[in-house]
FIFIDO-225203 format. One record per residue: x, y, z of N, C-alpha, C in turn; residue in three letters. Coordinates in steps of 0.001 Angstrom, whole numbers, plus 500000, padded with zeros to 6 digits. Each point is the difference from the previous one (the first is absolute). Example, Ala and Ser with C-alpha at 12.3 -4.5 7.8 and 13.67 -1.06 7.14 Angstrom:
# FIFIDO-225203
513190494310507800499110501190500000500900501200500000ALA/499650501050499280500820501190500060499230501090500730SER/
# end
This chain:
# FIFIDO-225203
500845498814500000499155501186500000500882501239500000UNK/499308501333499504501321501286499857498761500957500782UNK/500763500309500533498922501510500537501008501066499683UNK/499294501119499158500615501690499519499649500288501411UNK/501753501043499932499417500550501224499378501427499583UNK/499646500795500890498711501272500179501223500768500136UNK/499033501374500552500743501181500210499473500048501593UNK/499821498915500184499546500135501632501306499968501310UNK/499869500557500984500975500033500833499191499346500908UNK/499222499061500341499326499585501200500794498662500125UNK/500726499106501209499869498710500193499237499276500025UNK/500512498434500270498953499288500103499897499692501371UNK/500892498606500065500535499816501396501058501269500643UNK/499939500386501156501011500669500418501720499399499988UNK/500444501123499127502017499356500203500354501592499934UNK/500931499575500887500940501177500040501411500215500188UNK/500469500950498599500887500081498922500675501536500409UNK/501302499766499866500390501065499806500885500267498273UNK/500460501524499841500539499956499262501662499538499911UNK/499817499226498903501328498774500195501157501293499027UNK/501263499867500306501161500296499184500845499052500056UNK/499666499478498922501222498311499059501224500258500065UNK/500377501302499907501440500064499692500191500966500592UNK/501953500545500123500437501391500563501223500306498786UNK/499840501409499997500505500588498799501927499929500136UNK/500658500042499510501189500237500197500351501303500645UNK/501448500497500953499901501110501052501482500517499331UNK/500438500784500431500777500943499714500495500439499199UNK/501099500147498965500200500567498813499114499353498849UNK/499948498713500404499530498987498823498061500217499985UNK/499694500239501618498725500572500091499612501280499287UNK/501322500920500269499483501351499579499764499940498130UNK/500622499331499767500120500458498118498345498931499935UNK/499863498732500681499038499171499725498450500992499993UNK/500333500600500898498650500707500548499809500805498732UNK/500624501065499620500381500938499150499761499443498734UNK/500269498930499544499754499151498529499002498999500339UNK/499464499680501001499168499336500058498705500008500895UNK/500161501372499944498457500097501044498383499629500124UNK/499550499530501024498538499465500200499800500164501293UNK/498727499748500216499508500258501329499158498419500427UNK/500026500077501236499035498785500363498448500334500915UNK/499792501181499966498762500717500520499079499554499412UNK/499170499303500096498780499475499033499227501428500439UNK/499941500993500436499429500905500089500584501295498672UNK/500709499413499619500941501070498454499441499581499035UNK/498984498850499971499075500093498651499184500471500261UNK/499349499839498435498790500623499151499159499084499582UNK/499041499579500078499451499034499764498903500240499272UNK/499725501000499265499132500114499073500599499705498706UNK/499906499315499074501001499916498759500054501718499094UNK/498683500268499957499906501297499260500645501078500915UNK/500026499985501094500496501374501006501730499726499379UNK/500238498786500116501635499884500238499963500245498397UNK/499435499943498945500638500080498565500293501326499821UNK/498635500407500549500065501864500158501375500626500794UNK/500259499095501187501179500846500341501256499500499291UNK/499942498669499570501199500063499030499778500928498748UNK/499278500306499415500128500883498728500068501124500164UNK/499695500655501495500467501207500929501757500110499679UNK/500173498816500722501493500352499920500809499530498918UNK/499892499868499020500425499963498476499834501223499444UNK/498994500885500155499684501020499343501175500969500907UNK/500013500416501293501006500189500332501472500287499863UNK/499865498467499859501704499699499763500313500085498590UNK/498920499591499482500649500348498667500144501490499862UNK/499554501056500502500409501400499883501076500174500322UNK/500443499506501106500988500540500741501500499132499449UNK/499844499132499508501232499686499120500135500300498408UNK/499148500244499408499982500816499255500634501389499903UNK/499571500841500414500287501273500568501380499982500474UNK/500748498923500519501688499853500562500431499562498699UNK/499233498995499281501090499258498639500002501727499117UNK/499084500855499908500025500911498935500792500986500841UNK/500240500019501470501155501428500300500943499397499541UNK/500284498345500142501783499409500345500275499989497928UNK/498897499722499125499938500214498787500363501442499933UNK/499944500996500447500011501381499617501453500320500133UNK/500419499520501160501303500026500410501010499283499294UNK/500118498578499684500354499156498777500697501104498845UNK/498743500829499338500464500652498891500758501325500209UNK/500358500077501242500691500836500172501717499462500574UNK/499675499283500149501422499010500806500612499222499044UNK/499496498903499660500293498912499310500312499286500513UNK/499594499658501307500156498872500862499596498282499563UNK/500813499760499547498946498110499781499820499183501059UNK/500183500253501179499742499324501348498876501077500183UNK/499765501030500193498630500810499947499385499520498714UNK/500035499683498628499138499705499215499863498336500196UNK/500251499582500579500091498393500197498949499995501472UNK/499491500862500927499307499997501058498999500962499538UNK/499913500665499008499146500562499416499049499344498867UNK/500222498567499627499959499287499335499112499290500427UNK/500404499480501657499668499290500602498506500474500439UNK/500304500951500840498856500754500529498930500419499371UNK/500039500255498466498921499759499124499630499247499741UNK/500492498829499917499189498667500225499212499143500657UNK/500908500724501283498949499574501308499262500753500081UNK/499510501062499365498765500690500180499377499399498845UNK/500267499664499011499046499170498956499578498965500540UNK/500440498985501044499365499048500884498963500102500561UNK/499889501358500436498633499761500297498700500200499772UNK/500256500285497989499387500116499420498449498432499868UNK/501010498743499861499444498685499613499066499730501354UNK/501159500092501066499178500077501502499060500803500287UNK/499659500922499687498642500610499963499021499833499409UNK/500426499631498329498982499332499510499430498262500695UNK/500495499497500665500344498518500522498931500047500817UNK/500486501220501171498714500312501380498621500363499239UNK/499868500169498837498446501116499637499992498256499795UNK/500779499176498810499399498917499204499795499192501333UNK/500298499988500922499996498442500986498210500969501108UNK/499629500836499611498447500270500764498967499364499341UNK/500278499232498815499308499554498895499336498205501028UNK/498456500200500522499997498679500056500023498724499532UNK/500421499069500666499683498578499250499082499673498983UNK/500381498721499326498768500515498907500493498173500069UNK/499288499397498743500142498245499752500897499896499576UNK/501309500384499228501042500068499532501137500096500845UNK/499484501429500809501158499817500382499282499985501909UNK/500034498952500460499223499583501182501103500336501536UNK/501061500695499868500598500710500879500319501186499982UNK/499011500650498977500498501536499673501443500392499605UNK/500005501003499866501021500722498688501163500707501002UNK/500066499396501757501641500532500595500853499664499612UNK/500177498579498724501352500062499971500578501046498853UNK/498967501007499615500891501029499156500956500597500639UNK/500135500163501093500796500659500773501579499742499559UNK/499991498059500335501163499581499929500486499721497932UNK/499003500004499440499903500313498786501266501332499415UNK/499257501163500945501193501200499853500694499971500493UNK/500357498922501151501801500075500327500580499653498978UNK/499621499047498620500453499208498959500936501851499378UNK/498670500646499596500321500985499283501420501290501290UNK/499792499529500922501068500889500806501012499607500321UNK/499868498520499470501438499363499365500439500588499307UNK/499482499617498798500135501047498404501090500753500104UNK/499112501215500267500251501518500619501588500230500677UNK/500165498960501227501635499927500897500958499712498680UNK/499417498769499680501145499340498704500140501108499053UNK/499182500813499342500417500446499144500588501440500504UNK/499637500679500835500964500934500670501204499992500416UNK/500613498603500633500939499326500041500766499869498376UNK/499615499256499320501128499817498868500225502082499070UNK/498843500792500298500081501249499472501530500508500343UNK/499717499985501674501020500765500948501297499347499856UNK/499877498557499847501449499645499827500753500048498681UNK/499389499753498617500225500858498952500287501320500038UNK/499397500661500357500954501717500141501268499764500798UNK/499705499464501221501309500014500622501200499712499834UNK/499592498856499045501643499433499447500522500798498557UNK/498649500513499664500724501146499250500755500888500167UNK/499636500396501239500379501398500334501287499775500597UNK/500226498503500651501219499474500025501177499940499270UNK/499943499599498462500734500124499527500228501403498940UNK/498902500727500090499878501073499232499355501316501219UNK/501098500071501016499709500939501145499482501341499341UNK/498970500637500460500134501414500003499855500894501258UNK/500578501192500028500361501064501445498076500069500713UNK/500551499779501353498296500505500570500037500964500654UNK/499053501354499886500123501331499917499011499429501164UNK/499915501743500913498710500166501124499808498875501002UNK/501512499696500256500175498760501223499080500089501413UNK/499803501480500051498789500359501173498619499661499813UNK/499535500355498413498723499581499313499948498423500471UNK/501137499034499857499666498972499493499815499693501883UNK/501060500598500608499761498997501334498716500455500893UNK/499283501230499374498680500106500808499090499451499047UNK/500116499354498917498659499491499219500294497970500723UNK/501321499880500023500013498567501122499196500070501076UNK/500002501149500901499386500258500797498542499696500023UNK/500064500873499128497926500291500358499668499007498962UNK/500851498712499563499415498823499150500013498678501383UNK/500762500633501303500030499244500819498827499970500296UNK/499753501638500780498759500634500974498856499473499174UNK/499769500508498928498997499406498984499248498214500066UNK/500929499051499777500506498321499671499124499711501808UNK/500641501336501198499807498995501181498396500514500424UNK/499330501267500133499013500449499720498973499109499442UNK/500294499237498997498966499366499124500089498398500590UNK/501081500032499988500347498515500716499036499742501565UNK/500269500826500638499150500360501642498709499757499761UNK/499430501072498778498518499290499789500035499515499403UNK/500509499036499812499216498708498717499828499114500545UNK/501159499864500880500279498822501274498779500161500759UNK/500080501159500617498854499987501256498410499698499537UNK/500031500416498677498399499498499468500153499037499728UNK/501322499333499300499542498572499485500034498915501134UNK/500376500044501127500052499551501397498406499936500484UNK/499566501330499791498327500126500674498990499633499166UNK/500271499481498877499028499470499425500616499031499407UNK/501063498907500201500872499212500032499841499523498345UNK/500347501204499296500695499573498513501125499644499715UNK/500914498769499813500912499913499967501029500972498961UNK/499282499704498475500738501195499096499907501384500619UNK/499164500275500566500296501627500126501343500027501553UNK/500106498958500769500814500116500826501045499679499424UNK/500410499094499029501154500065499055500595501386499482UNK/498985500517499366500173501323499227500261500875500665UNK/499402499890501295501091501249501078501203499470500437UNK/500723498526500002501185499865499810500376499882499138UNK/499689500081498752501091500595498131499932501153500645UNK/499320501143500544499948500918500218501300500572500703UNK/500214499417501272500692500102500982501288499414499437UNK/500797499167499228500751499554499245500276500832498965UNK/499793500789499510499856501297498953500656500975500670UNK/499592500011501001500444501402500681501191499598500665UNK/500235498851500317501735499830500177500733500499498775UNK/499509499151499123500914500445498471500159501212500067UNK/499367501096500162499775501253499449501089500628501207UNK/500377499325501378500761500314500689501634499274498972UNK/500012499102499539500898499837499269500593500980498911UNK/499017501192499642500046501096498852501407500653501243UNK/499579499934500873500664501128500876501193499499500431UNK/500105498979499675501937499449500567500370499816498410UNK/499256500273498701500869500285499352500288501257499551UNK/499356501393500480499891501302499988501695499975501068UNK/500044499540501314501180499927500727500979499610499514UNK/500013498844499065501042499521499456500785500869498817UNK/498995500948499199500808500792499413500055501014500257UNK/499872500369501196500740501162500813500980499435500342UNK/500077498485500643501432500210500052501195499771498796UNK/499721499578498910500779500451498959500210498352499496UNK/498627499703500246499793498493498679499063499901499889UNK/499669500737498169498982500159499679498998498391499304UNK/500907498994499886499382498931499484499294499578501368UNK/499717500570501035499048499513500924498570500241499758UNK/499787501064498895498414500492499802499767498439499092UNK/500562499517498895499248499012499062500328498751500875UNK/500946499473501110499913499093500629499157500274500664UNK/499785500588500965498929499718501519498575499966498486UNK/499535500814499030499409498983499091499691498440499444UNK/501359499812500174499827498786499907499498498818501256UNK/500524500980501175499377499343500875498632500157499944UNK/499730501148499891498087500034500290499338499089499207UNK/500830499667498460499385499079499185499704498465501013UNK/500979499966500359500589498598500492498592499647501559UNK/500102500972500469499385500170501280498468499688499363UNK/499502500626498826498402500130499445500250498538499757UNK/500727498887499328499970499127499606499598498950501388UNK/500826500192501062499633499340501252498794500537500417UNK/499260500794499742499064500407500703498545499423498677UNK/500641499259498684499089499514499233499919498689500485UNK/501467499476500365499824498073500731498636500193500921UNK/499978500899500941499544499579500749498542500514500176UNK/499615500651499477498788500723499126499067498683499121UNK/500848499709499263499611498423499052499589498560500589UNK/501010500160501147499562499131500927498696500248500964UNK/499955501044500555498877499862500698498642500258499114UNK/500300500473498557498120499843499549500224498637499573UNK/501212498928499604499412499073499398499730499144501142UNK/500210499767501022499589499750501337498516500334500363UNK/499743500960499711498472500461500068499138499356498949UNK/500148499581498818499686499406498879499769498676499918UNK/501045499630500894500192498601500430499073499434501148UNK/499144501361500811499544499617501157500427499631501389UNK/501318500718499903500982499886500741499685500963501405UNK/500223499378501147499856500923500818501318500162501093UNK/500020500857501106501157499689500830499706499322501168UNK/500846498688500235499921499395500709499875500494501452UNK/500166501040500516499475500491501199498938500115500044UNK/499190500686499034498569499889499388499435499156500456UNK/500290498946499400499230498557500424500082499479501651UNK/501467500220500172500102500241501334499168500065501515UNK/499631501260499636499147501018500491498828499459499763UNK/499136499920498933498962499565499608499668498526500875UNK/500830499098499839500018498677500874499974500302501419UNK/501147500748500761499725500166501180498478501227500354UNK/499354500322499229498861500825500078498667499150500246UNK/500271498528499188499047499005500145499864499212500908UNK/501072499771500683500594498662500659499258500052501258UNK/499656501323500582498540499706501405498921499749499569UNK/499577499802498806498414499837499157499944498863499463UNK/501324499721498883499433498892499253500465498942500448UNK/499582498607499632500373498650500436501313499597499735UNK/500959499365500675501138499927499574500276499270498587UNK/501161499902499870500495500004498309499313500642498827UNK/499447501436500630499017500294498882501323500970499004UNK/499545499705498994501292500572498685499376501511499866UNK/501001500956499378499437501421499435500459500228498460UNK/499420500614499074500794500266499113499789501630499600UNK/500558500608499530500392501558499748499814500281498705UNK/499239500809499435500476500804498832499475501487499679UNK/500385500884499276500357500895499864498812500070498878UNK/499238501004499873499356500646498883499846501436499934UNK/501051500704499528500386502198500161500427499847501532UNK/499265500218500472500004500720501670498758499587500681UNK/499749498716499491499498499005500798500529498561500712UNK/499758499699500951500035498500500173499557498829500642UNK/500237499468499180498451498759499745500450498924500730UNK/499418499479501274500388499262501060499377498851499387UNK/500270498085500296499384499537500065500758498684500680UNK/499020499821500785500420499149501374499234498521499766UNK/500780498826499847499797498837499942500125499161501606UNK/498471499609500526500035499551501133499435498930500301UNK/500518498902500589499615498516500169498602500367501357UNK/499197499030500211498923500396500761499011498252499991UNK/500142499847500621498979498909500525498974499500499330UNK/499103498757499608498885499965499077499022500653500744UNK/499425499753501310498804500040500572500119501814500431UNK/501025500653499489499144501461499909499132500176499292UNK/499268501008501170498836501243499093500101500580499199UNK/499501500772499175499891500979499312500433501045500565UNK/499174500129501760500079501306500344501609500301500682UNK/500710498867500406501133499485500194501152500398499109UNK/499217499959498338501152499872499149499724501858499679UNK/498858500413500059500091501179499904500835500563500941UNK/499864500038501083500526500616501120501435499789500095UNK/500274499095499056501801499796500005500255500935498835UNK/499304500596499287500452500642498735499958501154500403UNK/499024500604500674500271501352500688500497499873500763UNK/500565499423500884501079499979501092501909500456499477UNK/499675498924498542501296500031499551500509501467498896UNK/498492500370499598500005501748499273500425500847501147UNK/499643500010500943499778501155501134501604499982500296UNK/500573498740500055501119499891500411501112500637499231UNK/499339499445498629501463500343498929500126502095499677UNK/498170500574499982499983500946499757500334500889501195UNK/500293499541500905500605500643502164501417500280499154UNK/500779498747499447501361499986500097500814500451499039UNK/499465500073498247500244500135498894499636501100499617UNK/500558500292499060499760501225499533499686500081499021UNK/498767500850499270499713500201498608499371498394499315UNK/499524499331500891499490498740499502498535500437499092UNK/499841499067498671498792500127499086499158498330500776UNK/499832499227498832499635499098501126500414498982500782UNK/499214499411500830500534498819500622498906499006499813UNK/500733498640499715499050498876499990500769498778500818UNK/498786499414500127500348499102501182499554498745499168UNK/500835498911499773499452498565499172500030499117501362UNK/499062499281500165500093498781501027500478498672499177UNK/500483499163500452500125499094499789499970498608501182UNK/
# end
């Protein structure tokens, strides 16, 4: 027998659960960069649980961010043609691209409000991870742009004028990169979109590079000027690591892949409710997720028995989880 679970928060039998944490994060230097590149929250009180409220605030903050990096790629562009910096046109490169990212992702949040229909009988969230495909794209090909100029400019150096221009347009491509990064993260956290919490770390990864503009602005002050088309080449190099791992986590999402703390969590969320050896499985649809709990159970239960284990085991998962769509409970 399968009982869907509701949107009900009532028990059946009384159990009482607290909120479980599966894991502990790594601590000191190795904590600090983790936190910083990898931030989340475990507040089941930081979602949104309306699907339409949270699309709305993700397309809030796309519209946003896409201004505000925009507006930095066209000062650090303005500056470019006055310098001739190719480590500034190589993070200028960049930064227009990542504002074209969140072009697909916006269209993704409007296409994934679209309900279910017979075709497609889980609705249209996985466009989401659809446009990480295309914000692949986008890294890769900004990447091979920037490193093509660079090795040009390598072997065919030219003088870079307005060394002040160039090291305050690094700057405010930092201030800019971390600004957008802060909110993308913090919305895509509260309405637990994974791409948009990605996209505030390309974000936040951008704006290192663009701190890279500025140790090669230093470097030819101090009187080696092949540091502007190298630290280029680094930024190339750096966008390329930041495509491994970009590629990996949407095809992971594609795959139905979740993080094993996830599940974690989710298991120890059940384990005062459901019957022992009961299995969980995880998946991902946009900035949903779809619980479904496989639980062994006795012949001579009730109905009202088997109900009462299905809301017992919703109430539980939606206390502890965050941003959950549905949960189903299969008896067996």
């Amino acid at each position: 027998m399968t009982q869907t679970g509701s949107h009900a928060h009532d028990h059946g039998p009384a159990h009482a659960h607290e909120p479980a944490h599966a894991h502990e994060h790594p601590r000191g230097l190795k904590g600090f960069f983790h936190g910083l590149f990898v931030p989340h929250s475990h507040d089941a009180a930081d979602s949104v649980d309306d699907a339409m409220e949270s699309s709305a605030k993700g397309i809030r903050a796309l519209k946003i961010s896409l201004a505000v990096l925009a507006a930095t790629a066209l000062l650090q562009l303005a500056v470019f043609l006055f310098s001739g910096s190719v480590a500034l046109l190589a993070d200028t490169i960049h930064n227009f691209s990542d504002a074209l990212t969140a072009v697909p992702l916006w269209i993704a949040f409007v296409f994934g409000r679209r309900v279910a229909n017979r075709t497609y009988t889980y609705g249209f969230g996985r466009a989401e991870d659809l446009a990480g495909l295309f914000i692949v794209a986008m890294i890769a090909l900004s990447a091979v742009v920037a490193a093509v100029e660079s090795v040009t400019r390598l072997f065919n150096p030219q003088p870079v004028i307005n060394l002040g221009w160039v090291l305050a347009a690094g700057l405010i491509g930092f201030a800019g990169n971390e600004l957008v990064a802060v909110y993308r993260i913090r919305v895509g956290r509260e309405i637990g979109s994974a791409a948009l919490v990605a996209d505030g770390i390309h974000a936040r990864t951008d704006g290192f590079t663009s701190l890279a503009v500025v140790a090669g602005v230093i470097g030819v002050w101090l009187g080696f000027p092949l540091a502007d088309p190298i630290i280029g080449i680094l930024i190339s190099v750096a966008i390329f690591v930041l495509l491994w791992g970009t590629a990996r986590d949407i095809g992971r999402r594609l795959l139905d892949g979740v993080d094993p703390h996830l599940l974690d969590r989710t298991e120890a969320a059940i384990a005062p409710v459901a019957p022992p050896s009961s299995t969980v499985r995880l998946r991902w649809s946009g900035h949903r997720l779809h619980v479904e709990v496989t639980a062994p159970v006795e012949p001579e239960w009730t109905m009202a028995e088997l109900s009462g284990l299905s809301r017992s085991v919703e109430q539980a998962v939606r206390a502890n989880v965050r941003n959950v769509g549905s949960v189903v409970v299969v008896a067996r």
